[in-house]
C-alpha positions in Angstrom: 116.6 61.1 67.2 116.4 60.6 63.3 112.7 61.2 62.7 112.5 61.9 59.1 111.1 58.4 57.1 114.1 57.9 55.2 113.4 54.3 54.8 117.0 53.4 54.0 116.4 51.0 50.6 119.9 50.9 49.5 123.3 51.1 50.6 123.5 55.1 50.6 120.3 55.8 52.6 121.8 53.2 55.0 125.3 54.8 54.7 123.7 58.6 55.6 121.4 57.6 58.8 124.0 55.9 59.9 126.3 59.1 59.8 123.3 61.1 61.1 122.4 58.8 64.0 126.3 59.1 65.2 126.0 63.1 65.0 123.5 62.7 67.9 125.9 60.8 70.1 126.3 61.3 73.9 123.1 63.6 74.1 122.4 60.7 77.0 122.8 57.1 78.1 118.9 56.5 77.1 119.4 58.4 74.0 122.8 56.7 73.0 121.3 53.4 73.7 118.5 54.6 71.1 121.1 55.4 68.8 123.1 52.2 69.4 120.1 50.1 68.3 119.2 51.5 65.2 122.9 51.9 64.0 122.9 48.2 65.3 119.3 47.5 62.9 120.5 49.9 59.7 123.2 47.6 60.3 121.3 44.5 59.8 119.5 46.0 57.0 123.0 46.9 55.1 123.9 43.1 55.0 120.4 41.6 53.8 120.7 44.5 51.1 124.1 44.0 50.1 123.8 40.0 50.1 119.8 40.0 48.8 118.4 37.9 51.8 114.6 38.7 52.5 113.8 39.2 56.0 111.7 36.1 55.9 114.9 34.0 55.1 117.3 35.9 57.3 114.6 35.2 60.5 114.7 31.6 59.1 118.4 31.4 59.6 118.6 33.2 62.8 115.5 31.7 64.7 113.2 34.3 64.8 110.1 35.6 63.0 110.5 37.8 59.7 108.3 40.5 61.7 111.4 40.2 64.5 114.1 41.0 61.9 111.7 44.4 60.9 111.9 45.7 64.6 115.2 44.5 64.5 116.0 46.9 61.1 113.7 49.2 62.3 115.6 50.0 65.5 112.3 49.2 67.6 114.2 46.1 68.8 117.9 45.6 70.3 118.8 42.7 68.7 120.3 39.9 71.1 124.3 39.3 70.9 123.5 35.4 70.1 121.3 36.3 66.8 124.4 39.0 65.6 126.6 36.3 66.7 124.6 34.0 64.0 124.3 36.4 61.4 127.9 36.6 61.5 128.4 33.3 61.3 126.1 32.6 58.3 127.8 35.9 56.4 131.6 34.8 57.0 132.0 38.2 58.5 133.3 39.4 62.1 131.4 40.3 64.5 132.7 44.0 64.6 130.9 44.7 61.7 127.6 45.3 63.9 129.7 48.1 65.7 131.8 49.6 63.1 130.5 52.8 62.5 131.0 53.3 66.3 134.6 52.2 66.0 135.0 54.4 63.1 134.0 57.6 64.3 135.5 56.6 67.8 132.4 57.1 69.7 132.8 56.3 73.4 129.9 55.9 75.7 132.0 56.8 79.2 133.4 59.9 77.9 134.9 61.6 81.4 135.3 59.3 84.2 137.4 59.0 86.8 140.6 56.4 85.7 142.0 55.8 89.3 138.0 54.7 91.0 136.8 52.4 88.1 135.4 50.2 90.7 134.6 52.3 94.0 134.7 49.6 96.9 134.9 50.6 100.6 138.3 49.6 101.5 137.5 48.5 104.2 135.6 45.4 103.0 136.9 42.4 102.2 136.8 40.2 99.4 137.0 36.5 99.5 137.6 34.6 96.3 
């Protein structure tokens, strides 16, 4: 995990831990999900910055507390679907946005799985509707 204290004041720092967190991708599940929230947060940041919102307006809009939006940047805290849901709202921009560095570099969190046992019932169980 990124532990330099690159504190990611413009757009570049932002754009390069970014590209480093997704060069550590698929070490583990615990480690993607790590790497997933601060992408997620740098993310966050990347928007304020670009659209020069404080944190102490952004938490305004969303509902939460300006310290909330720092974990949130900070990758300390997964932010909840409903609150990127708002802050894409409020920015006129898709929701995708959160993700796309994922989508870019095509990341995948099931890498090798079985196609044809997706869902492993017993088949001999049955399932009523």
């Amino acid at each position: 995990m990124q532990r330099n204290r690159q504190r990611n004041r413009t757009m570049e720092e932002c754009a390069n831990s970014i590209d480093n967190l997704c060069a550590e991708w698929n070490i583990s599940r615990q480690h993607d999900l790590k790497v997933f929230t601060h992408v997620i947060g740098i993310q966050i940041k990347k928007l304020r910055i670009a659209r020069g919102i404080t944190q102490t307006r952004l938490a305004k809009i969303v509902g939460v507390t300006f310290q909330q939006i720092q974990k949130y940047e900070r990758g300390q805290n997964l932010c909840n679907p409903f609150n990127l849901l708002i802050m894409a709202e409020y920015f006129e921009i898709s929701f995708n946005y959160f993700i796309q560095p994922f989508l870019m570099k095509n990341l995948k969190i099931l890498k090798d799985f079985d196609n044809s046992n997706v869902y492993p019932f017993r088949k001999d169980v049955n399932i009523v509707n």
